[in-house]
C-alpha positions as semicolon CSV with decimal commas, in nm:
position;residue;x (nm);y (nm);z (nm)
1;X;7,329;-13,879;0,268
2;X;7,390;-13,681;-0,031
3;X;7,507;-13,988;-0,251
4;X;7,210;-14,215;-0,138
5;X;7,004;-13,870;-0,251
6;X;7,226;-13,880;-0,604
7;X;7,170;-14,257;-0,642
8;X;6,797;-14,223;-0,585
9;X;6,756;-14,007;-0,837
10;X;6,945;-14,148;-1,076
11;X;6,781;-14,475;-1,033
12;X;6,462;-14,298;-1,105
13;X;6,595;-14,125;-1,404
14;X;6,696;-14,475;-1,512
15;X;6,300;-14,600;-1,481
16;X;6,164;-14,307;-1,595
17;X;6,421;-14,343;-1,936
18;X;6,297;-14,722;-1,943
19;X;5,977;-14,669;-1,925
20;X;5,960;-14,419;-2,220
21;X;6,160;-14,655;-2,440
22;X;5,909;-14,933;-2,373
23;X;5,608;-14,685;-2,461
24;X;5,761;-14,580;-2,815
25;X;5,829;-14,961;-2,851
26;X;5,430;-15,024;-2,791
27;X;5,357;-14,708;-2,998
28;X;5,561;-14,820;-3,291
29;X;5,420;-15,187;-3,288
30;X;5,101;-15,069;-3,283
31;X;5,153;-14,834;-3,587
32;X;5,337;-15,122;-3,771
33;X;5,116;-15,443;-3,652
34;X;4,770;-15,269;-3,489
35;X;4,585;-15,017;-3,663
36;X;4,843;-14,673;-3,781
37;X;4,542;-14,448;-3,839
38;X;4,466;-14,424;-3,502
39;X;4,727;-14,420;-3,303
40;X;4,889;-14,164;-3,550
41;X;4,543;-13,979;-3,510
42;X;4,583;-13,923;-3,157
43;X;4,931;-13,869;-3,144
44;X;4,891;-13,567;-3,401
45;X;4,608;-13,456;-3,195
46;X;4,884;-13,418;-2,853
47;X;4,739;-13,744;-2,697
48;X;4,990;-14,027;-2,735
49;X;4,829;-14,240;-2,415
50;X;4,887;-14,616;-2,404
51;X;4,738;-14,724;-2,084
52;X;4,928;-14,892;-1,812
53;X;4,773;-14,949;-1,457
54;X;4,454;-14,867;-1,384
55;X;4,209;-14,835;-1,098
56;X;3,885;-14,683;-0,979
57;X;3,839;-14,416;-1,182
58;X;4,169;-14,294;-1,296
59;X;4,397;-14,458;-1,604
60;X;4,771;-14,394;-1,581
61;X;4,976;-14,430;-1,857
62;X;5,313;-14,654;-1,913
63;X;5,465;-14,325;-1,872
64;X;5,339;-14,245;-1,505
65;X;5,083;-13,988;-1,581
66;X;4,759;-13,978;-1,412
67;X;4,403;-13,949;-1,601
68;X;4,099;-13,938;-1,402
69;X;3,853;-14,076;-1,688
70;X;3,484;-13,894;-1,742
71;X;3,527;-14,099;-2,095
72;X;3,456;-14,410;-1,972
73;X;3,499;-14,577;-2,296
74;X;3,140;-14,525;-2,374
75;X;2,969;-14,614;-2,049
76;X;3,221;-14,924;-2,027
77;X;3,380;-14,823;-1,704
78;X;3,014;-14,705;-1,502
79;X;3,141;-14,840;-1,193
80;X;3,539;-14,775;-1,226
81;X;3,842;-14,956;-1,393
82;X;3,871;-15,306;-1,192
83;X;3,576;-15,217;-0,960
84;X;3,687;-15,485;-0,670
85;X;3,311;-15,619;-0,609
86;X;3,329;-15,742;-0,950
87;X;3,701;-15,852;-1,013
88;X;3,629;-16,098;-0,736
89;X;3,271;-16,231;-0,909
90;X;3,531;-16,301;-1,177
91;X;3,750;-16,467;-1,015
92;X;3,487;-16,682;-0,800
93;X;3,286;-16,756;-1,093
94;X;3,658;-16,882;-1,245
95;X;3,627;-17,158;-0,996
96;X;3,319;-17,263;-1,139
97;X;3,234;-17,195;-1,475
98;X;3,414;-17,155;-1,777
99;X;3,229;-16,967;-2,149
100;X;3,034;-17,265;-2,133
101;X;2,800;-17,389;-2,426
102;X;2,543;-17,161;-2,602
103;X;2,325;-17,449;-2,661
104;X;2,267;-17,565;-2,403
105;X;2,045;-17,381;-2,132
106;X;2,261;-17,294;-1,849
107;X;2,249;-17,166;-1,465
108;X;2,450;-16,818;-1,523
109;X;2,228;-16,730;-1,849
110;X;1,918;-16,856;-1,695
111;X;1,928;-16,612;-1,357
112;X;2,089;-16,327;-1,523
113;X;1,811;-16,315;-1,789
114;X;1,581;-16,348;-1,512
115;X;1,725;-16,054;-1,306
116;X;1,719;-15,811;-1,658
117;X;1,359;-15,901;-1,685
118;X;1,285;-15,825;-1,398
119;X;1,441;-15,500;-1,404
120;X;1,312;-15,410;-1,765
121;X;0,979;-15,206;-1,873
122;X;0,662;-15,394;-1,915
123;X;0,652;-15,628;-2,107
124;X;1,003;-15,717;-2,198
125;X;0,993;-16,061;-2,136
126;X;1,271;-16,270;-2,243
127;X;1,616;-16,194;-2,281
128;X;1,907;-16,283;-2,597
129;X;2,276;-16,256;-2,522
130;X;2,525;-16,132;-2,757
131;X;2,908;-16,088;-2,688
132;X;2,893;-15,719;-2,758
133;X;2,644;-15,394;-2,826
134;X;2,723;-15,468;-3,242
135;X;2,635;-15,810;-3,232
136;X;2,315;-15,678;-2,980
137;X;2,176;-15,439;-3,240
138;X;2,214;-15,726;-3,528
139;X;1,973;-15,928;-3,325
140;X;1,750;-15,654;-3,218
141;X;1,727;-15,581;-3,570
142;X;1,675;-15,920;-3,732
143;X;1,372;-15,988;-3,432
144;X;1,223;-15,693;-3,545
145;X;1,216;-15,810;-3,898
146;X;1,104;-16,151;-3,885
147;X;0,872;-16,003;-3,643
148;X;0,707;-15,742;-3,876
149;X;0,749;-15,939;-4,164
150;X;0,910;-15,639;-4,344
151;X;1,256;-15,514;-4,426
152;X;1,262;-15,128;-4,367
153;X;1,436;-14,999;-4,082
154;X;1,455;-14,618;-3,939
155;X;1,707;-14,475;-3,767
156;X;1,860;-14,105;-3,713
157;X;2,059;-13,867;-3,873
158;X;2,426;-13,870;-3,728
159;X;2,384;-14,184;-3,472
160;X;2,567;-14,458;-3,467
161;X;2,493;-14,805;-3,337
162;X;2,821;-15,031;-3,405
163;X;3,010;-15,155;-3,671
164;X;2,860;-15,446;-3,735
165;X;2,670;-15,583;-4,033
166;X;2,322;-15,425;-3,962
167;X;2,440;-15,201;-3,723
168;X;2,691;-15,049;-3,935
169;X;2,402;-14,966;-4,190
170;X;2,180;-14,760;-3,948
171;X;2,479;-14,536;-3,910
172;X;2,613;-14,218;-3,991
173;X;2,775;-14,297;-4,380
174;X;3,095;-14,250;-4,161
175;X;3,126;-14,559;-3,989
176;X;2,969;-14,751;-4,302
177;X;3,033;-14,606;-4,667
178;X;3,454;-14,718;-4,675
179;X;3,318;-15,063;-4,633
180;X;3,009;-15,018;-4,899
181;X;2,733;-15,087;-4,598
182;X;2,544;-14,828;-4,613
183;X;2,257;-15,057;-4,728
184;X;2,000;-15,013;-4,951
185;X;1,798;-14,695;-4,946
186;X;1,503;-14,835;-4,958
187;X;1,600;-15,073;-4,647
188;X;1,786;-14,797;-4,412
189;X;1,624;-14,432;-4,359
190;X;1,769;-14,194;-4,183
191;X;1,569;-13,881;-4,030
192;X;1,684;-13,591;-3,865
193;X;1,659;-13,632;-3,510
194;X;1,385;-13,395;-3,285
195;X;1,160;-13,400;-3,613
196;X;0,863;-13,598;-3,563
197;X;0,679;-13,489;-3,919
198;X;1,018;-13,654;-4,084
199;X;0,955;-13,951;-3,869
200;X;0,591;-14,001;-3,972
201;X;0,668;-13,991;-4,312
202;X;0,917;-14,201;-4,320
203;X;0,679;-14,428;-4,115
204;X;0,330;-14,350;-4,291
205;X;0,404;-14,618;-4,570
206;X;0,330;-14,895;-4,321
207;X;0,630;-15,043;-4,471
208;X;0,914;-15,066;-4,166
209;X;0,955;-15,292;-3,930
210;X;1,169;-15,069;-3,637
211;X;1,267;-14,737;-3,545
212;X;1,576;-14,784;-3,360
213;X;1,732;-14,479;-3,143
214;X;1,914;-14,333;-2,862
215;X;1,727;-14,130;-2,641
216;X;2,006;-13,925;-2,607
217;X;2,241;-13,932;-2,924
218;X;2,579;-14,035;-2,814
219;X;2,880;-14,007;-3,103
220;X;2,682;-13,680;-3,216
221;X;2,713;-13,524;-2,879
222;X;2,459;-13,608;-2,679
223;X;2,133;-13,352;-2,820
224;X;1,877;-13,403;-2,581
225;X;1,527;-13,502;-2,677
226;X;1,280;-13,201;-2,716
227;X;1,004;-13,253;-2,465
228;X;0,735;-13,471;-2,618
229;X;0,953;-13,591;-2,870
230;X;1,034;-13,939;-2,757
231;X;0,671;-14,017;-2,693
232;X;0,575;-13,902;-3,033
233;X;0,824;-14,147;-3,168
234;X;0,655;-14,421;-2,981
235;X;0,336;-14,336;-3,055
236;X;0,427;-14,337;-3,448
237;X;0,523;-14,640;-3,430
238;X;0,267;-14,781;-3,263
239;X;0,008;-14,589;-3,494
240;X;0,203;-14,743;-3,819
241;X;0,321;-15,096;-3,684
242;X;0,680;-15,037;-3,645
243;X;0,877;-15,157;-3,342
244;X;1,036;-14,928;-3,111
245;X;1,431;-15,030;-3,069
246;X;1,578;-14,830;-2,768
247;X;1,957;-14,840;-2,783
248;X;2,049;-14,815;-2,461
249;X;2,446;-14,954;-2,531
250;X;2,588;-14,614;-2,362
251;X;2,310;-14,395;-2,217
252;X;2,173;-14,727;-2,035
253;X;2,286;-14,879;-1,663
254;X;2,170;-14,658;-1,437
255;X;2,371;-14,323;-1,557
256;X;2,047;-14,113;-1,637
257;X;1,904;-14,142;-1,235
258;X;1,710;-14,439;-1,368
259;X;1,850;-14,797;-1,494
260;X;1,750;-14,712;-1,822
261;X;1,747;-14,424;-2,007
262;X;1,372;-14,452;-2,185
263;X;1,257;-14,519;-1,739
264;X;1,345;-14,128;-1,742
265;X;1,110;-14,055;-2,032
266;X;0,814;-14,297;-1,980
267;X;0,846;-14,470;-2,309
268;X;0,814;-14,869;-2,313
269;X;1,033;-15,002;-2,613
270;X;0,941;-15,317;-2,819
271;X;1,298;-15,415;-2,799
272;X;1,622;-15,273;-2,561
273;X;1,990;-15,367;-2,595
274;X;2,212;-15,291;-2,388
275;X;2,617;-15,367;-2,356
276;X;2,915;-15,193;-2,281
277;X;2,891;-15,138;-1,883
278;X;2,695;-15,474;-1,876
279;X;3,020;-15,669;-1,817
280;X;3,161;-15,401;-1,579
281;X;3,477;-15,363;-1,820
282;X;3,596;-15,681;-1,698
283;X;3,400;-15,911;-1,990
284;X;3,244;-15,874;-2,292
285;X;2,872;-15,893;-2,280
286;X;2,547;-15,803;-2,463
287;X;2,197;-15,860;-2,428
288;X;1,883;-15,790;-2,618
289;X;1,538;-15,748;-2,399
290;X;1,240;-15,854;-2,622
291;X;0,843;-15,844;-2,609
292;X;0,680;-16,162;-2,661
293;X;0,620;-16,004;-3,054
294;X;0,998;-15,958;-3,104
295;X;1,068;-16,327;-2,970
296;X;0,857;-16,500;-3,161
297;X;1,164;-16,646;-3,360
298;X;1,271;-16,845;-3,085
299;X;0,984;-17,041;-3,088
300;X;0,990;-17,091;-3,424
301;X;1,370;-17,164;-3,454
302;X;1,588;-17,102;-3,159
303;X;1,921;-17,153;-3,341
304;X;1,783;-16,897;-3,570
305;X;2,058;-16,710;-3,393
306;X;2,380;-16,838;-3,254
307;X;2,641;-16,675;-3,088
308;X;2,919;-16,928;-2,946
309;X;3,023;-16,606;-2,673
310;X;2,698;-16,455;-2,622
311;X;2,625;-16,489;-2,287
312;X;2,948;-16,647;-2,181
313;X;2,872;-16,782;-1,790
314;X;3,153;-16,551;-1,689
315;X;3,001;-16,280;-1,846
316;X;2,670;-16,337;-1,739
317;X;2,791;-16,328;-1,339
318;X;2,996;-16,017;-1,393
319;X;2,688;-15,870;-1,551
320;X;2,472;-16,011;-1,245
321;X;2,670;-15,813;-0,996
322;X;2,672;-15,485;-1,253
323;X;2,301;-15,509;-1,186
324;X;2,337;-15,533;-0,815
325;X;2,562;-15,246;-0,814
326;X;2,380;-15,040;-0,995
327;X;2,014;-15,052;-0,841
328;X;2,117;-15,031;-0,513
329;X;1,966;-14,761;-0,311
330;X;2,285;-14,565;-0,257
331;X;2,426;-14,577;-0,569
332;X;2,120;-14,413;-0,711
333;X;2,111;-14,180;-0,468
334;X;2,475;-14,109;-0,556
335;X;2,397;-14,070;-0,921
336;X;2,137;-13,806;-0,844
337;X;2,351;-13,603;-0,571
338;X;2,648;-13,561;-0,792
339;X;2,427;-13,547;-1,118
340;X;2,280;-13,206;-0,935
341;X;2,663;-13,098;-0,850
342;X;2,787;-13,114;-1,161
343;X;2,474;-12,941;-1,269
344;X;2,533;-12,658;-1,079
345;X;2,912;-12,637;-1,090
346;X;2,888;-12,649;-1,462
347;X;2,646;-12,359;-1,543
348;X;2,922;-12,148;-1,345
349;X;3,190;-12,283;-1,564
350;X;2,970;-12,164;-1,892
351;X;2,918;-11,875;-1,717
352;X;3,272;-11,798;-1,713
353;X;3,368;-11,922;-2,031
354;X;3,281;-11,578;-2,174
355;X;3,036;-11,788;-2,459
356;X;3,288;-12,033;-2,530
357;X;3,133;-12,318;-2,324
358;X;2,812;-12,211;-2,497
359;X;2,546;-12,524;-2,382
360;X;2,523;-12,786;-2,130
361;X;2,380;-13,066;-2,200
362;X;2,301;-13,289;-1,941
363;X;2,054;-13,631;-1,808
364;X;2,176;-13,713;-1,494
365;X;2,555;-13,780;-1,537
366;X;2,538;-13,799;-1,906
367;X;2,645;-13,501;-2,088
368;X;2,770;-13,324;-2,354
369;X;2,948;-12,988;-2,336
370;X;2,907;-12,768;-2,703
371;X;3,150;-12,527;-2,753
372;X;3,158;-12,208;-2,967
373;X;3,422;-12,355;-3,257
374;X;3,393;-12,623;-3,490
375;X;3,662;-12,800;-3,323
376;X;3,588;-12,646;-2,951
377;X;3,621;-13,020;-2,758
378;X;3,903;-13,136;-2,967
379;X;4,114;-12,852;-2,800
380;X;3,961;-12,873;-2,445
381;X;3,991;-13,240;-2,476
382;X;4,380;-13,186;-2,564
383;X;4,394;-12,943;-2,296
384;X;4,207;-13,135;-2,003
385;X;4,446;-13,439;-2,131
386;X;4,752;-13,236;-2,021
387;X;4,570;-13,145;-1,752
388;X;4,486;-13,462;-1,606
389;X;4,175;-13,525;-1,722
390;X;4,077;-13,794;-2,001
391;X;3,755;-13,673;-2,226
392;X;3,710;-13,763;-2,565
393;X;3,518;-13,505;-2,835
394;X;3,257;-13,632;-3,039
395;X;3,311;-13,817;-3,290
396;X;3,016;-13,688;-3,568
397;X;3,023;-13,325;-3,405
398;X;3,355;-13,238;-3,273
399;X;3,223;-12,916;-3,103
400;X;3,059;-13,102;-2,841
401;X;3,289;-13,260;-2,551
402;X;3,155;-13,608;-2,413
403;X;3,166;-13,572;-2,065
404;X;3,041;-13,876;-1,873
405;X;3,197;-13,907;-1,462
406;X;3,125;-14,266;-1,315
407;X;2,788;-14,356;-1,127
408;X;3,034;-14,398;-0,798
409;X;3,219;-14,062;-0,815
410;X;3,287;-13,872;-0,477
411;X;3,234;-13,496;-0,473
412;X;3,606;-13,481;-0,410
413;X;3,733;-13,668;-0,740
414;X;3,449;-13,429;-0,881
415;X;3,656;-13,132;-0,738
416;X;3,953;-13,216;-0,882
417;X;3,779;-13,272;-1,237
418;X;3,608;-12,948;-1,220
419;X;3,902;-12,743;-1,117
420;X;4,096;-12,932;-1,420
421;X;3,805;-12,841;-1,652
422;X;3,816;-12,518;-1,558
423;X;4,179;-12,434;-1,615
424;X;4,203;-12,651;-1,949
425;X;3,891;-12,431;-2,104
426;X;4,055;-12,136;-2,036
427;X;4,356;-12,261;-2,204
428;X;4,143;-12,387;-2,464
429;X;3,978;-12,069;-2,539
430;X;4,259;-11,885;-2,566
431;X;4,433;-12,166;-2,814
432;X;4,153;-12,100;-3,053
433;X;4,212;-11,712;-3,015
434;X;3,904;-11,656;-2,802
């Protein structure tokens, strides 16, 4: 018995050994052939993850260790890593259909544009596919200019919309100076956000076609929108003859209570993308929702744009089924239940924090948590990441702590992230010298 014990255990030691040799192999390709700032970023930050298996919603890495995820990738994972419903509309729609051919009209893009339409605000009538939220916010943006018939677009202070060509532009000079894309200054203005008298005068000139935004900010940490502020912005726009753009990439899908985020503050956008948790984290997909204004290109050219995997058939039934999911009944009753959970469980964890965990800020089950350091989430993200617990800090305001559980979380999964989020702010606190 005690031999078959021995054996057992060194055959274990033996995998475990294996499996950490394999890791530094991955880590050391991907330093050498992938990208070495960021995986030496994260390693020097006490995170060297390189995902393995995943499920539901918890990642584990090649090394064994278990991450329940409230990161999400952005929104991506909304309804958990390899959500079964829709790895088998994947796999059936693999019996069918293929990427097919952009341009041609097709049965998967025809009823999947059909369904966001019908699920949109007023007015949004028509729907454009892109293979991602970059591509999404290029098209958004070039509707609104042919549109408007002018050049000038408006965006905030610290946001971030993707890294491609417009997108990158709109952004925080982060994400675009290295790659001289800022754009020109008369073309791209940036105001601070929650400051409507910056917005009108950036908007007074009659001379910009769109104001594009998140309602809630995400890579600056999710600031929430002071009341009245949102509808200000959208009756600016409307007073000047700008186009309202509501990115709705990460805060969109249902996370907010409502499918989309602008449903929770009455506002009806000229234009709303959304990506990221469209194709369930299973396959790429964008789309852009359009008035009949913003689509007027497409009668005048429709190749004007072309996208050769925007709106892949694939796609388009995973994203079908992520629509399902997410406006059925009890999964928005879900998202409201837990939303008020965490809620409650959170103020006690400020609360205790001792004015460390300093703000909550919170639509539904996206949130940001500020801290009372400069680099406050960096450490309780470290911390919750040895903990069990994967949550990244934000990346223009590394104080704040994106904190974003799935639309389908039990209050039990919740438990266990709270108790973890508990313990690794403590520890965080007292890393700092709090």
């Amino acid at each position: 018995m005690l031999e078959t014990s021995m054996a057992g255990s060194v055959s274990e030691l033996d995998a475990a050994v294996e499996r950490s040799a394999r890791k530094q192999e991955i880590l050391d390709k991907s330093v050498k052939y992938w990208n070495p700032g960021k995986t030496r970023f994260w390693q020097s930050v006490g995170i060297d993850l390189v995902i393995g298996k995943r499920e539901g919603y918890c990642l584990y890495d090649m090394d064994g260790k278990r991450l329940i995820d409230v990161h999400l990738n952005g929104g991506t994972y909304n309804l958990g890593h390899r959500n079964p419903e829709l790895v088998q509309t994947l796999i059936d729609a693999l019996q069918e259909f293929d990427i097919g051919n952009h341009h041609f009209p097709s049965i998967a893009r025809a009823e999947l544009a059909e369904q966001l339409v019908t699920h949109s605000p007023d007015g949004l009538n028509h729907a454009i596919y892109s293979s991602g939220g970059g591509e999404a916010i290029d098209i958004a943006l070039k509707s609104a200019r042919h549109a408007m018939g002018k050049r000038k677009i408006v965006s905030l202070e610290k946001c971030y919309h993707g890294h491609t060509g417009l997108a990158v532009a709109t952004g925080d000079p982060r994400f675009s100076r290295m790659f001289l894309s800022e754009g020109a200054a008369d073309e791209f203005v940036k105001v601070p956000f929650n400051d409507l008298e910056a917005m009108e005068t950036a908007l007074k000139g009659g001379d910009v076609a769109a104001v594009i935004i998140e309602s809630i900010p995400a890579t600056y940490g999710f600031p929430l929108p002071q009341p009245g502020y949102l509808q200000g912005v959208r009756e600016l726009c409307s007073r000047y003859d700008a186009l309202y753009i509501a990115d709705e990439v990460q805060t969109g899908l249902g996370r907010t209570g409502k499918l989309w985020c602008v449903d929770t503050y009455g506002i009806v956008p000229d234009i709303l993308v959304t990506s990221k948790g469209l194709g369930g984290g299973l396959y790429p997909i964008g789309a852009v929702l359009v008035n009949d204004r913003a689509a007027s290109w497409m009668d005048e050219d429709g190749f004007g744009h072309i996208s050769t995997f925007g709106g892949s058939e694939l796609g388009c039934r995973v994203a079908s089924a992520v629509l399902d999911i997410s406006t059925r009944p009890e999964v928005v009753e879900n998202v409201r239940r837990m939303s008020a959970y965490f809620t409650e469980q959170l103020s006690g964890i400020r609360d205790e924090s001792g004015g460390f965990l300093t703000e909550v800020r919170q639509q539904g089950l996206v949130m940001g948590l500020c801290f009372d350091h400069p680099q406050g989430a960096v450490f309780v993200s470290n911390a919750l990441y040895r903990n069990g617990v994967w949550a990244i800090f934000s990346g223009l305001d590394p104080r704040v702590l994106q904190f974003k559980p799935g639309m389908l979380i039990d209050q039990g999964l919740a438990d266990e992230v709270l108790g973890i989020l508990r313990r690794s702010v403590r520890e965080a606190k007292a890393a700092v010298g709090g």
